[in-house]
Structures are given as C-alpha cells and as structure tokens.
Rosetta silent file (secondary structure, phi, psi, omega in degrees, C-alpha in Angstrom):
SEQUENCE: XXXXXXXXXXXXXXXXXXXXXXXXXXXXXXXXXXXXXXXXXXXXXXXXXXXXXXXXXXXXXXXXXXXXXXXXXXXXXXXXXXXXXXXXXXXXXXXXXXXXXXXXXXXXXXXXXXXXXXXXXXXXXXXXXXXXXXXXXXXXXXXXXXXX
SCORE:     score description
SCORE:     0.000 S_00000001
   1 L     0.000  -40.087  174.077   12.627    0.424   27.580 S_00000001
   2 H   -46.154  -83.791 -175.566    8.709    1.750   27.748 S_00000001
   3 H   -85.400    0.029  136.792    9.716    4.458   25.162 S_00000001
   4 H   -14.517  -86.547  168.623   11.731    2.787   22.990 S_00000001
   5 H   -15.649  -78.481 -136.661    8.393    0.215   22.490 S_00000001
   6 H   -70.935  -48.805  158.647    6.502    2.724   22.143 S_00000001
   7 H   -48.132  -35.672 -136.811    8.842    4.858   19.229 S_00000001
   8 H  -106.821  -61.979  170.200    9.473    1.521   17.628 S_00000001
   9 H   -41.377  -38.620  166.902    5.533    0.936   17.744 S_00000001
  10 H   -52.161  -69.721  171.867    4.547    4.231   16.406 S_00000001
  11 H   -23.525  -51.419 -179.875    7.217    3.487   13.618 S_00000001
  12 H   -87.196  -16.253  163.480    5.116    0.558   12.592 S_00000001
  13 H   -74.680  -12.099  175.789    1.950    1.962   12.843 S_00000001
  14 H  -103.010   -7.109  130.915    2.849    4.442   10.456 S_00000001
  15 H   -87.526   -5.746  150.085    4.307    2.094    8.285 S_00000001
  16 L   -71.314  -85.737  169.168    1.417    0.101    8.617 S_00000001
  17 L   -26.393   -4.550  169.258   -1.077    2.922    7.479 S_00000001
  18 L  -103.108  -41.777  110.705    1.128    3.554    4.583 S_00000001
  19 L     2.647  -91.839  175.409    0.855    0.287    3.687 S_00000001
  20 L   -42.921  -42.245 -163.099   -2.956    0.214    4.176 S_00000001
  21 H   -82.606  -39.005  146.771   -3.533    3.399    2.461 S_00000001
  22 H   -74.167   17.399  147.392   -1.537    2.252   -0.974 S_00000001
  23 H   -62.189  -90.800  142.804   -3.701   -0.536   -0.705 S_00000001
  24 H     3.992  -77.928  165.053   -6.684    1.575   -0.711 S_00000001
  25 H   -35.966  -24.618 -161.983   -4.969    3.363   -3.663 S_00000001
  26 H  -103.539  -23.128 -146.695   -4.389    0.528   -5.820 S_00000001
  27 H  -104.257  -44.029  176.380   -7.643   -1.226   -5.069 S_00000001
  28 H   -57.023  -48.804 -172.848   -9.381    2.618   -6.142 S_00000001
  29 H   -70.113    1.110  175.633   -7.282    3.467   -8.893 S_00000001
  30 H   -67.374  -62.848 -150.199   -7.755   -0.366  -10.310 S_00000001
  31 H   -87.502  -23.648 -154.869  -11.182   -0.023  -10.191 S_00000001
  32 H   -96.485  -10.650  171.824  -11.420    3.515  -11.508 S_00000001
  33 L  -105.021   39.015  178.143   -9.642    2.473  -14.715 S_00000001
  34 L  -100.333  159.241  179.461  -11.489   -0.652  -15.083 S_00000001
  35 L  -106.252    1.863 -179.808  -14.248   -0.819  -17.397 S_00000001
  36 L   -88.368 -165.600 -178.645  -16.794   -3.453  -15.409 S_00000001
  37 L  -150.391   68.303 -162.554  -17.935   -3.109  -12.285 S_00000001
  38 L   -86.829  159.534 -166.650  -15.606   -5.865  -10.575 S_00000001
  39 L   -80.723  -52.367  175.169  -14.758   -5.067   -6.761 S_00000001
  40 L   -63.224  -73.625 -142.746  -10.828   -4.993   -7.479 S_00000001
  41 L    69.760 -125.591 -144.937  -10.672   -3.878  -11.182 S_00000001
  42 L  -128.105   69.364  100.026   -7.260   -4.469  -12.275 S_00000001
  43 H    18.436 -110.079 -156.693   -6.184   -4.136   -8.421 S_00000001
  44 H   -58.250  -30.839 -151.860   -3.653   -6.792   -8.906 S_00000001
  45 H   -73.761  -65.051 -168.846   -2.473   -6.155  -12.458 S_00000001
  46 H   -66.252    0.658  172.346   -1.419   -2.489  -11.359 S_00000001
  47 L   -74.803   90.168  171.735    0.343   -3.505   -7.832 S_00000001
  48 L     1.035  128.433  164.519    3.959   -3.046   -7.367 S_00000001
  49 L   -54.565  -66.431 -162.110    5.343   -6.701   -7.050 S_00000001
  50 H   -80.981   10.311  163.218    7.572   -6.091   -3.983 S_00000001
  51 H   -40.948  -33.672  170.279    4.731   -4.217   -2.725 S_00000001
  52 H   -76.284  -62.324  173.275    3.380   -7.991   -1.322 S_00000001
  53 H   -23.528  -84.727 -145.595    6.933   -8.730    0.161 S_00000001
  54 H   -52.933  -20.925 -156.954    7.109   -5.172    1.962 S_00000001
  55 H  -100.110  -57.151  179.327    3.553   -5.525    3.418 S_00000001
  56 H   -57.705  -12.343  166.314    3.689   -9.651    4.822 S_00000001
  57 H   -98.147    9.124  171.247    6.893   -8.615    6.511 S_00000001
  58 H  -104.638   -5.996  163.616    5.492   -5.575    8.178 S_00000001
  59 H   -70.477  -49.345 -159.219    2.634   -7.803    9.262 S_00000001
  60 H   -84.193  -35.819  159.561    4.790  -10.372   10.818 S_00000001
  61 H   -76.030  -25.103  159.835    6.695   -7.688   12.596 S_00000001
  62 H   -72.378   -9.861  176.907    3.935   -5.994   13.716 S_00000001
  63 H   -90.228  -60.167  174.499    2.384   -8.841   15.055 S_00000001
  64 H   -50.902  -22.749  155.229    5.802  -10.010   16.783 S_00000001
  65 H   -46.721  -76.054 -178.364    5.743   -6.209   18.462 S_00000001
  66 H   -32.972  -85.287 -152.262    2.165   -6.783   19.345 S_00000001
  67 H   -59.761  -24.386 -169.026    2.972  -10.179   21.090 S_00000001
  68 H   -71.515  -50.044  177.551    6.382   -8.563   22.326 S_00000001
  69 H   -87.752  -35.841  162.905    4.029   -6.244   24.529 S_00000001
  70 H   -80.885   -8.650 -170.435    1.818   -8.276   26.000 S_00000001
  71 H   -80.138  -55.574  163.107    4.438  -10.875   27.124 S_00000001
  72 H   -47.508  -32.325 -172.883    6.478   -7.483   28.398 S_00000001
  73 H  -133.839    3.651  177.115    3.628   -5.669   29.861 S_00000001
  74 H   106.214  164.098  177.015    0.852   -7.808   30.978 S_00000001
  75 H   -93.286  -20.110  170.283   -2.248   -8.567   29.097 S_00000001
  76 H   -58.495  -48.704 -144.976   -4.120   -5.082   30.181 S_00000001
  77 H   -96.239  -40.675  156.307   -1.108   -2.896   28.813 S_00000001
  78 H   -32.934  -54.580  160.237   -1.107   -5.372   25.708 S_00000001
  79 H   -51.315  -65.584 -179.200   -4.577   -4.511   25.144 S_00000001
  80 H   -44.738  -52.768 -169.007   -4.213   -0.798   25.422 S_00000001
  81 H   -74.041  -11.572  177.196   -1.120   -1.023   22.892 S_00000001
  82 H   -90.191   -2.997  174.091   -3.551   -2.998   20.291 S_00000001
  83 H   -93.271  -50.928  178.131   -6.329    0.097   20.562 S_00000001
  84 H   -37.541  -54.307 -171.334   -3.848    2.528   20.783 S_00000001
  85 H   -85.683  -18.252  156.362   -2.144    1.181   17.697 S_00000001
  86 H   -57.395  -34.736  179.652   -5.382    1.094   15.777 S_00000001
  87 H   -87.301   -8.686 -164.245   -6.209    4.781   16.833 S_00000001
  88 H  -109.237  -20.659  170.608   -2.544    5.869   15.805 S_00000001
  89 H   -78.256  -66.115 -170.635   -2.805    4.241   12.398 S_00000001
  90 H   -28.055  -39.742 -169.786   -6.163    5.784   11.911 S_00000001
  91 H   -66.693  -61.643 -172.593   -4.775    9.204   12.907 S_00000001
  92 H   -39.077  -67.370  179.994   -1.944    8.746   10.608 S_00000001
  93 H   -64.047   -9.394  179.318   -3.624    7.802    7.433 S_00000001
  94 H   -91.136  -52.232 -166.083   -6.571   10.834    8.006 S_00000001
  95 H   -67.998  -85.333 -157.823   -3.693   13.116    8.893 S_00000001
  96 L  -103.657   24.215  178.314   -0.355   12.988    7.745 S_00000001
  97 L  -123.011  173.039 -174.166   -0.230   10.392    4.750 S_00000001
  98 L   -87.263  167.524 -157.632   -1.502   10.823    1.188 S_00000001
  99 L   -98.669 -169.152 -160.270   -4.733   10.319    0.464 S_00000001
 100 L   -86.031   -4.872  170.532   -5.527    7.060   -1.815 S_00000001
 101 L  -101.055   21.109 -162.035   -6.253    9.177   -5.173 S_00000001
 102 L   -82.693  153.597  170.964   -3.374   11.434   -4.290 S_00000001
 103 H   -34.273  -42.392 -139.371   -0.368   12.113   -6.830 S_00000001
 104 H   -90.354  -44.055  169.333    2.382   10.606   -4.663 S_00000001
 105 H   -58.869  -60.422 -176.079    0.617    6.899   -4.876 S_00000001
 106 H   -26.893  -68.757 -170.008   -0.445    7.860   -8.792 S_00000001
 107 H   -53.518  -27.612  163.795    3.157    8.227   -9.332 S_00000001
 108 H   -57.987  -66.045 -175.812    4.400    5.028   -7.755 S_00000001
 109 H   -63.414  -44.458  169.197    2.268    2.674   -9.255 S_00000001
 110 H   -14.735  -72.734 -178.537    2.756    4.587  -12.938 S_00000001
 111 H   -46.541  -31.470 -171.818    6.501    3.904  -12.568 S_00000001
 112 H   -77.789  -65.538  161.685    6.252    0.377  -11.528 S_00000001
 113 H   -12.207  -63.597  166.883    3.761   -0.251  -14.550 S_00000001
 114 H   -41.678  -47.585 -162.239    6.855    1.373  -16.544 S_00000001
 115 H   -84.292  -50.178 -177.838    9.099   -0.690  -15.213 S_00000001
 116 H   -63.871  -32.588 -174.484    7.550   -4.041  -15.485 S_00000001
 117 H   -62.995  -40.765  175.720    6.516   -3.308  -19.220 S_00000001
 118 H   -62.841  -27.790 -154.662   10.213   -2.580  -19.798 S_00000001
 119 H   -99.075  -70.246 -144.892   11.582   -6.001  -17.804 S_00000001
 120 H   -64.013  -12.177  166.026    8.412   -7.949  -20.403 S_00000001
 121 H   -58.341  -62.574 -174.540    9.989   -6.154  -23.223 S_00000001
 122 H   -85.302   -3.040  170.899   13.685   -7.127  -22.765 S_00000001
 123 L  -114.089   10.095  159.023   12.497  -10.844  -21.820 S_00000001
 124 L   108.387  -25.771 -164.874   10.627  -11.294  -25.042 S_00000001
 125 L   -81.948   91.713  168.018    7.009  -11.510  -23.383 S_00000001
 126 H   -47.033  -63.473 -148.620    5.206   -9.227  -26.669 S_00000001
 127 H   -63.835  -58.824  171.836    1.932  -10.224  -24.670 S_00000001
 128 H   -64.281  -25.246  178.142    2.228   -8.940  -21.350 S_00000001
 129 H   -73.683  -31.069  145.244    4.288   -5.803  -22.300 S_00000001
 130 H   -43.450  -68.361 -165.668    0.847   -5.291  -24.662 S_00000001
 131 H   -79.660   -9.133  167.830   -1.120   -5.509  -21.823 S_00000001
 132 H   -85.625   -8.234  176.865    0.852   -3.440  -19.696 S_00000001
 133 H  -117.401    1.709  161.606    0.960   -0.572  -21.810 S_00000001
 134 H   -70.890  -14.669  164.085   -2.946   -0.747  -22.471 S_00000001
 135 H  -105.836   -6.770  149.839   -3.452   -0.079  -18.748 S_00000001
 136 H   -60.834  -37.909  173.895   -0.794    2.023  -18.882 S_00000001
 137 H   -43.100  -97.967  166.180   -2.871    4.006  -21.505 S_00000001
 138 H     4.871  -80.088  145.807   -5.596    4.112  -19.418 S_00000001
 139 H   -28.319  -70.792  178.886   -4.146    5.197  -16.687 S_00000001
 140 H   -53.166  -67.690 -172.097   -2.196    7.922  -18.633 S_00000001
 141 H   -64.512  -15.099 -179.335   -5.489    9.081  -19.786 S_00000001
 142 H   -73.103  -18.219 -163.937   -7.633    9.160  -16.781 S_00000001
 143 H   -81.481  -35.737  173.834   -4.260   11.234  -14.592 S_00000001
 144 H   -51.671  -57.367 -176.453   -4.787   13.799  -17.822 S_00000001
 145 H   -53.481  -32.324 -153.104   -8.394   14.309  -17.223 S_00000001
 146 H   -83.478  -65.409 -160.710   -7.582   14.527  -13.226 S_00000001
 147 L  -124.258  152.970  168.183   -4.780   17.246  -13.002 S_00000001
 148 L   -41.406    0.000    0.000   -3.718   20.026  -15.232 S_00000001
C-alpha cells in the first residue's frame, strides 16, 4: 500500500510542478509582452481557461493525498511526505520539466490565444477577438525576435 502512496504521490507532485511552472510561464511571458511595468502583465488575458479548472482540482487532490497520509501514517510520516513532496516538486521543475520561457509552454498558450480568438469570432464578439489578436501580435513578434 506504502508504494502505491508513494507512486500516486510522486504522480501529483509532478503534476503539481507542471502546473506551477506554466504558471510561472504565463505570469513571465504576460509580463514580457506587456508594455507597463504591472506585476502580472496580461497574465490573465493570455491563460488557458481550463488551465484554472485543471489546477483547483489538482490542489484539492493533492491536499486529499496529503491528509490521506497523515491519517494513514501518523503525523511524523505525514510530515516527512509534505517535505518530501516539496523537495520532489522542486527537483522536478529544475530537472525534468520545461523551463517557464521554454517553447513547449510558448506553444500552448499561442494556441489557446488562437483558439479563443476563433470561438470570439464565430460568436460575434468583434471586440475581444480585436484584442486577442493584438496580444496575439505581440506575442508573435516577441517568439520572432527569441528563436530563429
């Protein structure tokens, strides 16, 4: 049962940290095509919608895990699994995930951006599908300047 937990836990820290780290992406690349010098930039404008979903239900399961282990294992071995799972996200997100200005986030949000401009298009809304393809612009021009 011990590794099971522990597999299942890994699993979520490394979908937490995946999580965290297109955070981190959204909240840089926001800000690097913003033109003030607001803490977000345009953070929210550019975030994948189900991007919110995907993250409060990996909180709520990760917390129910969390709570899952100390009730299972005592409050010492609870403790251990919340540092442990703090040192195994860090490890994750330095190591094996992309980093937050890396193509594989660029390309995510881009698409989404795409997508939603396309949905404000075919539902009439002129204004936002304007404003979606001026940070779309943006965007397009700063990933030119970036890569080759």
């Amino acid at each position: 049962m011990m590794i099971i937990y522990l597999i299942v836990m890994y699993v979520l820290s490394l979908l937490l940290a995946y999580e965290l780290a297109f955070t981190a992406s959204t909240r840089f690349i926001g800000k690097s095509i913003n033109d003030t010098n607001s803490y977000t930039g345009y953070q929210n404008a550019i975030t994948p919608p189900m991007s919110s979903y995907f993250a409060i239900t990996l909180y709520i399961v990760t917390i129910a895990a969390i709570v899952f282990g100390f009730i299972k294992y005592g409050l010492l071995a609870g403790l251990g699994i919340i540092l442990g799972f703090g040192f195994i996200i860090a490890v994750n997100r330095a190591v094996i995930l992309p980093k937050e200005n890396s193509r594989h986030f660029r390309l995510i949000i881009i698409r989404s951006m795409g997508r939603r401009r396309a949905c404000y298009l075919r539902h009439g809304d002129d204004l936002r599908a304007a404003v979606m393809q001026e940070l779309l612009n943006k965007l397009a021009l700063q990933t030119m300047k970036e890569w080759p």
